[in-house]
C-alpha positions as CSV (number, residue, x, y, z in Angstrom):
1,X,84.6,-50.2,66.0
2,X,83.5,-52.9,63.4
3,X,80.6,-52.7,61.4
4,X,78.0,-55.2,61.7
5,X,76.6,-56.0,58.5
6,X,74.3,-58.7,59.1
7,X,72.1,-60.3,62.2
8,X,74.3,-63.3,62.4
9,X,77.3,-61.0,63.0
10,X,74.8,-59.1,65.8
11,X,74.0,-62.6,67.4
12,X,78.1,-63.4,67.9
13,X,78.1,-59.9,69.4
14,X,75.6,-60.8,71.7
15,X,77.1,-63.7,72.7
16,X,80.9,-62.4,72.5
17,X,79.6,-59.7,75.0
18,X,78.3,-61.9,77.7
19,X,81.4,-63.9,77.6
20,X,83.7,-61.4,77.4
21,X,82.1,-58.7,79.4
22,X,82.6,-58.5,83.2
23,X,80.0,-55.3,83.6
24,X,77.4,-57.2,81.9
25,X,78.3,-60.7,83.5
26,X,77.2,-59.0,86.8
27,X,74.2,-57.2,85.7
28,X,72.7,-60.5,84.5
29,X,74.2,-62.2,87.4
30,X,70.9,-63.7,88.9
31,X,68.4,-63.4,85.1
32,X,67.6,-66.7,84.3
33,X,65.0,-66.0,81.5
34,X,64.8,-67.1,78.1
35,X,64.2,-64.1,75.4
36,X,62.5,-64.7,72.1
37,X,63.3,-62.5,69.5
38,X,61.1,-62.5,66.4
39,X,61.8,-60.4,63.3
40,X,59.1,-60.0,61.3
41,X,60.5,-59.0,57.8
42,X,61.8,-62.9,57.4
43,X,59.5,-64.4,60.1
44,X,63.0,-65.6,61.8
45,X,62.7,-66.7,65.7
46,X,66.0,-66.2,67.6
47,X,66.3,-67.7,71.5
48,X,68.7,-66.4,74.4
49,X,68.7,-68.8,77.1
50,X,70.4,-67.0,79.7
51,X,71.7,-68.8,82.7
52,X,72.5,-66.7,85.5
53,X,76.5,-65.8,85.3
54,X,76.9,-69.8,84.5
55,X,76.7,-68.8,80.6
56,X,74.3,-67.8,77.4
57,X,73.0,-70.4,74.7
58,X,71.8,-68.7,71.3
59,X,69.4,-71.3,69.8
60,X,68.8,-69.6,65.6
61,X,65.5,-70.3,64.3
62,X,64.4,-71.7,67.5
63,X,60.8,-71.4,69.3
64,X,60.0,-71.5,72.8
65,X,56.1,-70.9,73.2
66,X,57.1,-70.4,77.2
67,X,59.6,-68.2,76.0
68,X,58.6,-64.9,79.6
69,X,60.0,-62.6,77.3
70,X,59.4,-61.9,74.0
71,X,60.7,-59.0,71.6
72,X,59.7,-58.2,68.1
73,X,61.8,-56.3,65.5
74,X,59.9,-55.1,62.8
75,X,63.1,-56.5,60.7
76,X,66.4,-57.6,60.8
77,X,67.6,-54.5,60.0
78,X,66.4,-52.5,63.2
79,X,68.8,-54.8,65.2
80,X,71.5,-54.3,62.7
81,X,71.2,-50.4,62.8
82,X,71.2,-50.6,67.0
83,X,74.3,-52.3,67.1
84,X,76.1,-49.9,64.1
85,X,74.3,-47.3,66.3
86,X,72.5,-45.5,63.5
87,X,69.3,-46.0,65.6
88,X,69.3,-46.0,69.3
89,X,67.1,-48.4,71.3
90,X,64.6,-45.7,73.0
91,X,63.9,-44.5,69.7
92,X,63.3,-47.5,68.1
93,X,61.0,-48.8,71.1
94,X,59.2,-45.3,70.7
95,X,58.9,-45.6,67.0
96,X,57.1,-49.1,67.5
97,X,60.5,-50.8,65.8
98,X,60.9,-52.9,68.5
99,X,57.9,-53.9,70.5
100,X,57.8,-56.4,73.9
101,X,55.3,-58.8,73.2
102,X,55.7,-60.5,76.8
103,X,56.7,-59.8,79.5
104,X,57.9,-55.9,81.2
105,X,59.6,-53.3,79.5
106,X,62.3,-53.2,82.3
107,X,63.6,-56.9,80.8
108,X,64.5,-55.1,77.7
109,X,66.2,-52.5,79.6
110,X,67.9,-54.6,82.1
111,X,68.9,-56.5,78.3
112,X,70.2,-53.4,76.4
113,X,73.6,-53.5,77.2
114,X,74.1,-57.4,75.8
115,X,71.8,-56.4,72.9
116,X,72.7,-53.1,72.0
């Protein structure tokens, strides 16, 4: 298993495992939602516009103010650490690392296999 050593390398992983991922292609088989991820250590906005099983845009720096679901990492790192799996995603939820700012805690569930 490869080390991720920054977020950009955690936002190809994202989108490498929707496209590459048959178990996760079918549990995000009829999501249509775009997720807004915020990190607030460098104030950077990330988008997911997921389309069903017809694909997965990743929009860097991007705002949608519509956005149903939106996540906040306290910083970059906390994704980093979930997908090098120092830090697991209940615990960082728990912890108030990662907090859901809109929208139900069962989206980031339903998420955690594409994000972590």
């Amino acid at each position: 298993m490869s080390e991720f050593e920054n977020i950009e390398s955690c936002l190809k992983e994202i989108e490498n495992r929707y496209n590459n991922t048959e178990k996760v292609r079918r549990k995000l088989a009829n999501y249509d939602d775009t997720i807004q991820l915020t990190f607030l250590d460098t104030n950077r906005k990330v988008l997911y516009i997921i389309n069903k099983d017809q694909g997965i845009e990743i929009k860097d720096n991007a705002v949608d103010d519509e956005a149903p679901v939106k996540i906040e990492f306290v910083s970059e790192q906390i994704m980093i650490d979930l997908f090098n799996k120092t830090l697991g995603a209940v615990k960082a939820y728990s912890a108030g690392k990662i907090k859901v700012v809109e929208g139900q805690i069962r989206n980031l569930m339903k998420l955690k296999s594409l994000m972590f």
